[in-house]
KESEDREN-496460 format. One record per residue (C-alpha): residue in one letter; x negated, y, z negated. Coordinates in steps of 0.05 Angstrom, whole numbers, plus 32768, in hexadecimal, padded with zeros to 4 digits. Layout:
<nodes>
AXYZ/...
</nodes>
This chain:
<nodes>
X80A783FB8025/X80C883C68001/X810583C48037/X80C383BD806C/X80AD8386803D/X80E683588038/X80EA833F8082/X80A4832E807F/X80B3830E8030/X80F082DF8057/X80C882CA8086/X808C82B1804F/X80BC8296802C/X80DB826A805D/X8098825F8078/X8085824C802D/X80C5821F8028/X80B781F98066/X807081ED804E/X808781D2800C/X80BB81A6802B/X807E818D805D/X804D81858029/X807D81657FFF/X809781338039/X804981248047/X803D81167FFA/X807C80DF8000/X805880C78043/X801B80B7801D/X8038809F7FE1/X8061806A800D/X802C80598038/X800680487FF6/X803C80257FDB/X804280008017/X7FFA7FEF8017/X80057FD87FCF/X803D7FB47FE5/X80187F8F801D/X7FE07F807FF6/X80097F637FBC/X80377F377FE8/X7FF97F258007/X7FD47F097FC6/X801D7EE57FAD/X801B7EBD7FF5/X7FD47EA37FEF/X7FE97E997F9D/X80267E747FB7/X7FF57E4C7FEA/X7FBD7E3E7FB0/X7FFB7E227F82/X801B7DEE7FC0/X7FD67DDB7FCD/X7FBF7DD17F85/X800A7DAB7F7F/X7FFD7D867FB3/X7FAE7D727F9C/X7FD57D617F60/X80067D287F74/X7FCB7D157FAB/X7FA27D027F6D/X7FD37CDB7F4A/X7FEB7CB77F86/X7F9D7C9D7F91/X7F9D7C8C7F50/X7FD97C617F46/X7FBB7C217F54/X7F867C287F21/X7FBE7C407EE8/X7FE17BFD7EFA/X7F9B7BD77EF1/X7F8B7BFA7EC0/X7FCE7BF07E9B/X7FC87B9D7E9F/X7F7D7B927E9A/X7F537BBB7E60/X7F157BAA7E81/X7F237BE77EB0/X7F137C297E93/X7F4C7C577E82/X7F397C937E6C/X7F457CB77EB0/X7F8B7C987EB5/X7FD17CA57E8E/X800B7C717E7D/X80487C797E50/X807A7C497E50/X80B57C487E1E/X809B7C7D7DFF/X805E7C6C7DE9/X80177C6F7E09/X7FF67C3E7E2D/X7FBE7C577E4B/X7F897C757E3A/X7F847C377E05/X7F857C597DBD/X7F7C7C1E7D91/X7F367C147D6C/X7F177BE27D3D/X7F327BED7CF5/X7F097C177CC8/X7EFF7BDE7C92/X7EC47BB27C83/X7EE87B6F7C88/X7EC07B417CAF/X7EEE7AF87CB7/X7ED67AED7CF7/X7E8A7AF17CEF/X7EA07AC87CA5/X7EC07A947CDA/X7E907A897D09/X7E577A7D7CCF/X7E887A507CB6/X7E897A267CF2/X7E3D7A307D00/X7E357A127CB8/X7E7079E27CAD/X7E8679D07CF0/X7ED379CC7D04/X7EDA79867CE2/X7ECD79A37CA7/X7EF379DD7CA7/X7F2E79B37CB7/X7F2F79827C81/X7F3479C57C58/X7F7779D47C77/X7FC079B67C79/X7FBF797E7CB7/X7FFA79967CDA/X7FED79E47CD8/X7FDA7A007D14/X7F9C7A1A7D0E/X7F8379D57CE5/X7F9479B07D2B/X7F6879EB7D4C/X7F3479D77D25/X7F35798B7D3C/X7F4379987D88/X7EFD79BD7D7C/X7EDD79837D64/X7EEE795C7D8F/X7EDF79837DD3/X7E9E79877DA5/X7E9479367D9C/X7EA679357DEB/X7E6F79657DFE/X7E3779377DCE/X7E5278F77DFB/X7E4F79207E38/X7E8478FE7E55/X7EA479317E94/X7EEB79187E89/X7EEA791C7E3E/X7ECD795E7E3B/X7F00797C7E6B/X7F3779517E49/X7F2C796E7E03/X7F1879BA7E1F/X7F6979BD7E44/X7F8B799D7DFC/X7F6279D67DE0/X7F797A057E0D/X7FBF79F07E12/X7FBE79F47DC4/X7FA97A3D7DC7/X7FDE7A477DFC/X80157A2F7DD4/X80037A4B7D8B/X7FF07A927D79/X7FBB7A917D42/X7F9B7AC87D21/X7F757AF37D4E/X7F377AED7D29/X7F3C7AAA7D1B/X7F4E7A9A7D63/X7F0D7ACB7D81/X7EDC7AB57D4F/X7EF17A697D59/X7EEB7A727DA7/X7EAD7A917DA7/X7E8C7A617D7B/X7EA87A257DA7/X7E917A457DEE/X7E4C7A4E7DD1/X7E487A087DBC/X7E6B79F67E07/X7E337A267E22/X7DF57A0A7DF9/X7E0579BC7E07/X7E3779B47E3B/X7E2279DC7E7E/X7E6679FB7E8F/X7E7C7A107ECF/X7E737A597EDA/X7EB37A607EF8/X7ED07A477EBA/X7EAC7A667E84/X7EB67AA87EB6/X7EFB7A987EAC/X7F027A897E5B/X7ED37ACA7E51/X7EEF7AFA7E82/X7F297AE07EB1/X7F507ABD7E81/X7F737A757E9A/X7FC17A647E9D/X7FD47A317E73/X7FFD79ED7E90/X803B7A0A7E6E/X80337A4D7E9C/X801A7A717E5A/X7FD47A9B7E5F/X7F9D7A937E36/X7F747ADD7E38/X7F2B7ADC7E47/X7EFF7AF57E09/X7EEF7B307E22/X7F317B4A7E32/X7F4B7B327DF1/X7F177B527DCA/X7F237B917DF2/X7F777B877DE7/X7F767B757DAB/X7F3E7BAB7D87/X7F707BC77D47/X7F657B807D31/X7F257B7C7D1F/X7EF97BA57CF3/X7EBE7BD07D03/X7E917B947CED/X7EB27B517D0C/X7EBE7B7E7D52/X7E7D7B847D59/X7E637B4D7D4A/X7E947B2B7D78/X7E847B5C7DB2/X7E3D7B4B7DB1/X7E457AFA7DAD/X7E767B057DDD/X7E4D7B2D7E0C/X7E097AF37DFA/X7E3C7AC37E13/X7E4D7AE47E54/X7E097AF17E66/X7DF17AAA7E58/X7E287A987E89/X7E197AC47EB8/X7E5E7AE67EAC/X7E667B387EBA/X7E6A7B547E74/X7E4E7B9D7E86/X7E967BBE7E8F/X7EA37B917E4F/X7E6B7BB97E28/X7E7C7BF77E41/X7ECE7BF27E35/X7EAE7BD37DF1/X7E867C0F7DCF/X7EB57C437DF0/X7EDB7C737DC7/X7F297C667DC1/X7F547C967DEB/X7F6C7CD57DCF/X7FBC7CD57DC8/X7FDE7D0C7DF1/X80137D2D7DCC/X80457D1F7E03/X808A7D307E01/X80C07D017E1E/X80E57CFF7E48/X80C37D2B7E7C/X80ED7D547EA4/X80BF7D657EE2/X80717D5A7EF1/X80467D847EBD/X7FF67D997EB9/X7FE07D967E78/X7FAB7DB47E4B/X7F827D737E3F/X7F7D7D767E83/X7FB47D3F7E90/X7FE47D417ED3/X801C7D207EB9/X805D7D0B7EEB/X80997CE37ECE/X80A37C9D7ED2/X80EE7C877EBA/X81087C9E7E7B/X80D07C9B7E42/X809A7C8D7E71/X80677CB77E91/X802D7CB27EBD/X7FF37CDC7ECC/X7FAD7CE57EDF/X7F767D127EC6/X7F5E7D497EEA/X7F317D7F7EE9/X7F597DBB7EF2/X7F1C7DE47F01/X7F007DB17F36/X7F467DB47F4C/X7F477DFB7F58/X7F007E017F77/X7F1B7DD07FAA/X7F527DF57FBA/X7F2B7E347FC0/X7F037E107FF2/X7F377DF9801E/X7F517E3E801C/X7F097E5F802E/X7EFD7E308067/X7F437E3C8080/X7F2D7E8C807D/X7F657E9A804B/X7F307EB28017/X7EF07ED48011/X7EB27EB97FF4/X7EBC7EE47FB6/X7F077ED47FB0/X7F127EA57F6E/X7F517E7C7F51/X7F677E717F15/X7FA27E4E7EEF/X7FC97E7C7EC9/X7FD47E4F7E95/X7FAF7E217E73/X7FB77E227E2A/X7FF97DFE7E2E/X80207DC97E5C/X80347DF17E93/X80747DD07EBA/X80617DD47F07/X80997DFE7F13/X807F7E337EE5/X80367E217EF4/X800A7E607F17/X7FD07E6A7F36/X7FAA7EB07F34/X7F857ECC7F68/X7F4C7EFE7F5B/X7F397F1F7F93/X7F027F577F94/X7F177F647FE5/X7F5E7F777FC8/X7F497FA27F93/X7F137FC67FB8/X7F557FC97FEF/X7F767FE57FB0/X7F4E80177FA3/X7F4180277FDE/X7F92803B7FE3/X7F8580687FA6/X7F4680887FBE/X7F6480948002/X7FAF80B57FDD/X7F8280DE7FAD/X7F5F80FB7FE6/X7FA48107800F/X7FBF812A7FD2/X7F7D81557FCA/X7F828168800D/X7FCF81788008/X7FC2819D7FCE/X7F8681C77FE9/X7FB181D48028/X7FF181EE7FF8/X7FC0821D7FD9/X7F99822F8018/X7FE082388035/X7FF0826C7FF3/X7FB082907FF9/X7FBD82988048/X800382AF8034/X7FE482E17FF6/X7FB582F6802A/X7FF08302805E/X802883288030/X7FE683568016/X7FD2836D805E/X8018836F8069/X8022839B8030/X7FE283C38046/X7FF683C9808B/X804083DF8077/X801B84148047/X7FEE842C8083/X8027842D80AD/X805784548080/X80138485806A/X800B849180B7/X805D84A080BB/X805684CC8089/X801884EC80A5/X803184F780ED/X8070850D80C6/X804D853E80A2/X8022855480DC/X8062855C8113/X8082858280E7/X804185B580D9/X803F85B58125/X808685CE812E/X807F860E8115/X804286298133/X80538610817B/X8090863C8172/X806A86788167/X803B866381A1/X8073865C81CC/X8092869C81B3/X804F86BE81BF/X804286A18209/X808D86BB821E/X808186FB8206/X803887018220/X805786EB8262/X808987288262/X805987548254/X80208744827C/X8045872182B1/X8038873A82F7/X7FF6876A82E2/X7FB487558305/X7F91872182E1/X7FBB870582B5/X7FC886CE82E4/X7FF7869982D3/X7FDC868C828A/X8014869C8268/X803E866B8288/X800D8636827E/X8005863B823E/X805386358235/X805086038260/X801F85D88233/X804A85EF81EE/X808785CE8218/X805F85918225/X8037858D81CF/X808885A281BC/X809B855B81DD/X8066853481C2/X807C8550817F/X80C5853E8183/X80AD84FB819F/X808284F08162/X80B2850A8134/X80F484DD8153/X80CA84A48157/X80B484A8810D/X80FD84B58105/X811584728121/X80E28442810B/X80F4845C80C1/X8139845380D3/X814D849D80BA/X817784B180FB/X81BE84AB80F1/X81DD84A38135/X821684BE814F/X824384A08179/X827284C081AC/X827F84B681F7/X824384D78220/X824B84E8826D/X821484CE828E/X8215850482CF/X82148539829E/X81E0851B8277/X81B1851182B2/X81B7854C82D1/X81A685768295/X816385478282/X8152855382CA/X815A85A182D2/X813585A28291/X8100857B82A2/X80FB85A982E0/X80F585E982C8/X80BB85CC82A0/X809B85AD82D5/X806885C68303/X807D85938338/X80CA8595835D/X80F6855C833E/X812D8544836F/X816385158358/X818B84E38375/X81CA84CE8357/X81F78495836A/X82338484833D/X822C84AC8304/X826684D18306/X82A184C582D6/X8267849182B2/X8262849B826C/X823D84738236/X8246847281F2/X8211848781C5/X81E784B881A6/X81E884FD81D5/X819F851581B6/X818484D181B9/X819984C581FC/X8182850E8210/X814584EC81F8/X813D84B8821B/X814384CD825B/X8122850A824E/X80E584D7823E/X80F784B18282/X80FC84F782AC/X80B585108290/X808F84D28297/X80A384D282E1/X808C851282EC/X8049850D82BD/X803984C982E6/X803D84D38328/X800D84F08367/X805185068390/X807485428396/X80AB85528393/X80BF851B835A/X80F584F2836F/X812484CE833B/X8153849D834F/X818D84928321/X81C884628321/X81FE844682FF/X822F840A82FC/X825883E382D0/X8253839A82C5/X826C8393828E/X824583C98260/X821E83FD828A/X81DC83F682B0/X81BB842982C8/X8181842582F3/X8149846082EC/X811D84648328/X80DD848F8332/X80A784998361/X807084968332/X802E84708336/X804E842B8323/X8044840582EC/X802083C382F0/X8047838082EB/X801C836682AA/X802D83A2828C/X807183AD828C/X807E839C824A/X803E83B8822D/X805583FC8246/X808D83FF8211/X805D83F581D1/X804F843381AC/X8015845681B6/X7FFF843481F8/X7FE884538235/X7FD784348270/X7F9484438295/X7FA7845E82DA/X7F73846A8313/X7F7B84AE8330/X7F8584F68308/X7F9384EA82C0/X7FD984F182AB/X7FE885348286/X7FFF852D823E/X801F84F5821F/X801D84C981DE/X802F848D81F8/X806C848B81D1/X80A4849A8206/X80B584558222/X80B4843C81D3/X80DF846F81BC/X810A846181FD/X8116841B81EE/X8125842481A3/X8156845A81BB/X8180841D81E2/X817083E381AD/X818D84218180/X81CB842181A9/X81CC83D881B1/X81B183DE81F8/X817183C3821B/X814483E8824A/X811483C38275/X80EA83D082B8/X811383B182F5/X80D883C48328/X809283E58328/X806783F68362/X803584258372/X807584478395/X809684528358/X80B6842D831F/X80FF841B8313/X8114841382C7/X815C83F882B4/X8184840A827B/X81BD83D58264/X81F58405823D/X822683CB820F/X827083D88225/X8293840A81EF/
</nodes>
């Protein structure tokens, strides 16, 4: 059984090989085409990251560009605010201003200006050494101050530009100086009607001296000069100064509000800079010559926003997609500065991937076991139908063989029953009949039996030169003296023909050939039609004038156990094994056997002998 088994077993396991190997190649297929997707989708969200970063890059040094001519305003005048702004320059920073009143209660400015409020310059300056600077302040004052009670133009503007040249050329104490200006513009301001241009000027603009040097409005100086003064003295200087300006119709609101603003907070800067930089107190900070830096402040997640817009209108990103710096908790370098996409479309495309593989594989894996089952399934009916098969051998076996013996003794019987009663009234011709029929069961018996023999592979063929004239001639009388019906043969180029094979299988088979042209056929006598000729092996050609076969069934006709339905008279006998056994007869010998011709005149078969 097993030796039945193991073509069927080669061919399951090839099958099963090549169904690995495909299922296999398929698994690769899908996990490439969800690496690729993977791929794609990554490459995709480092492009729009690489897009997000030039833009934000280029927002960056946009910014700072629009705001370099406030950082240079901002760097010469302190009225303008700097807290949005950055300057270093040799190393130290500029802007935003960090310098702040001193912490200390020391008040010699508000002490000075009550002195003068009390005293009066004159005073003040007898008290002092007569060439010192400040002492020749003091009288300058006075008189500007004895001008402005004569209110004579000329004097007044005389004594006001030796005052100012005075403060031009020496640099007093800067509380002395403030408090001692102050006190004198309010006294200019109370008696004298100043120009507004002016007193804009000595409050705000500041004047050049006639030696080209500059004499700083009050409110800048205050502002410039702050780590002077203490708590107490800066504001109480801020405030006269800001009565002053408003008495003289002077702007002193961006005076106030550069006044009670907190100092800048230092950045902890690190110089020389090497390249542009975002920092975490949200400073963008290019370089600007060797220890100098500039910058502007920013609002990285403004920034970002705006750059997500851009990015949305330009249909780059979805409404969902965000941004994000990658780094924020130190000062990123530009070069190493990143910007993070978060994209729910490209992780719902992600899993997506996933969902889509994990199905693939389920479905490759349910196929490899449906394709085992189907396989199970296949050697187990192949098993089964091997076991029937060798069951119904054995049977049929069995059976021929318990045939055998009593259609001897019929046979035996029916010859001597026909020597005895031959000839007498009423016995008829039933004794030759029933030989006749024990013939006819004897060759369905040896049909069975050699075919059983041959599908189990059990004959052991001979193999010797067999004439085919002789051969012929012999099947034919045979078949002749069985028959009821004349058999007439025609032979053309037989003689001297051998063929090498087999002579009882080749009795055989055209023994099978000879009786199924006369069991099939509505003529008498039976013709048969036999020729020969080489071409290379031997083919003989086996003609009859039988009923015909028809053309779709030529090959059917050579499958065991197959009869064809004829119209007409029944055939007698038969098992529809003769043509099978015929052909395995010639693959036997390493021969073919086919039908040439078939009509309802008769059919023509033709056996192809190999050369010896």
């Amino acid at each position: 059984m097993w030796r039945r088994l193991l073509p069927t077993l080669v061919a399951i396991g090839l099958g099963l090989a090549v169904l690995t190997a495909g299922l296999v190649s398929l698994h690769g297929i899908f996990l490439r085409e969800r690496e690729d997707g993977r791929r794609a989708l990554e490459d995709r969200r480092r492009a729009l990251e690489q897009y997000a970063r030039r833009a934000l890059t280029d927002s960056l040094g946009r910014l700072l560009e629009e705001a370099r001519p406030h950082l240079q305003q901002a760097a010469v005048d302190p009225l303008v605010p700097d807290s949005d702004v950055l300057l270093f320059r040799a190393g130290r920073q500029l802007l935003p201003r960090t310098s702040a009143p001193r912490g200390d209660d020391a008040t010699p400015a508000r002490s000075l200006h009550a002195a003068l409020e009390a005293q009066g310059p004159a005073a003040l300056a007898s008290k002092e050494e007569p060439e010192e600077p400040w002492a020749e302040r003091l009288v300058l004052m006075e008189r500007f101050l004895a001008a402005l009670k004569s209110s004579e133009r000329p004097a007044m503007e005389r004594t006001l530009r030796e005052w100012l040249a005075h403060r031009a050329r020496f640099v007093l104490p800067v509380a002395k100086d403030t408090a001692a200006t102050v006190w004198l513009l309010e006294r200019f301001q109370a008696g004298g009607r100043p120009d507004p241009m002016l007193m804009s000027a000595l409050l705000r603009d500041g004047v050049e001296g006639a030696s080209g040097a500059r004499v700083e409005g009050l409110q800048r100086l205050l502002l410039e000069r702050r780590e002077a003064f203490g708590r107490g003295d800066f504001t109480f200087l801020r405030e006269r100064i800001a009565h002053l300006s408003e008495l003289t119709h002077v702007d002193y609101v961006d005076f106030n509000e550069r006044a009670a603003a907190e100092p800048g907070a230092r950045v902890p800067l690190s110089l020389p800079l090497t390249e542009p930089q975002l920092r975490p107190e949200g400073w963008y900070v290019e370089p600007a010559g060797k220890d100098g830096a500039r910058g502007v402040r920013v609002g990285a997640t403004a920034l970002i926003e705006s750059v997500r817009g851009e990015m949305r209108e330009r249909g780059l990103l979805d409404e969902e997609d965000r941004l994000a710096l990658s780094r924020t908790d130190t000062p990123a370098p530009l070069s190493a500065l990143g910007v993070a996409l978060e994209s729910p479309r490209m992780v719902a495309a992600v899993s997506e991937l996933e969902s889509r593989y994990r199905l693939k594989a389920v479905l490759l894996g349910l196929s490899g076991a449906l394709a085992l089952v189907i396989i199970g399934l296949a050697v187990l009916a192949h098993e089964r139908k091997v076991r029937f098969l060798a069951l119904r051998s054995e049977f049929v076996s069995t059976v021929s063989h318990e045939l055998r013996t009593p259609l001897s003794a019929i046979r035996v019987m029916a010859e001597t029953l026909e020597r005895r009663v031959g000839g007498m009234p009423g016995a008829g011709n039933y004794p030759s009949r029933i030989i006749a029929e024990a013939d006819a069961l004897g060759r369905l018996v040896e049909n069975i039996l050699t075919y059983n023999r041959l599908e189990k592979g059990r004959w052991e063929a001979r193999r010797e030169q067999v004439p085919l004239e002789e051969l012929v001639r012999r099947v034919v009388e045979d078949a002749g003296a069985q028959s009821a019906a004349r058999v007439e043969l025609k032979a053309e180029g037989l003689a001297g023909v051998s063929v090498p094979g087999d002579p009882e299988l080749l009795r055989m088979l055209f023994s099978n050939l000879v009786h199924n042209a006369c069991r099939y056929t509505t003529r008498s006598p039976v013709e048969l039609r036999v020729e020969a000729r080489r071409e290379g092996g031997t083919v003989v050609r086996f003609g009859d004038n039988g009923v015909g076969i028809p053309r779709e069934s030529w090959e059917a006709v050579f499958e065991e156990f197959r009869r064809l339905r004829q119209e007409g008279p029944p055939a007698r006998g038969g098992s529809g094994l003769g043509l099978a056994i015929c052909r395995r007869i010639m693959s036997l010998h390493g021969g073919a056997l086919r039908i040439a011709a078939s009509s309802p005149e008769g059919t023509t078969f033709e056996l192809t002998f190999p050369s010896p």
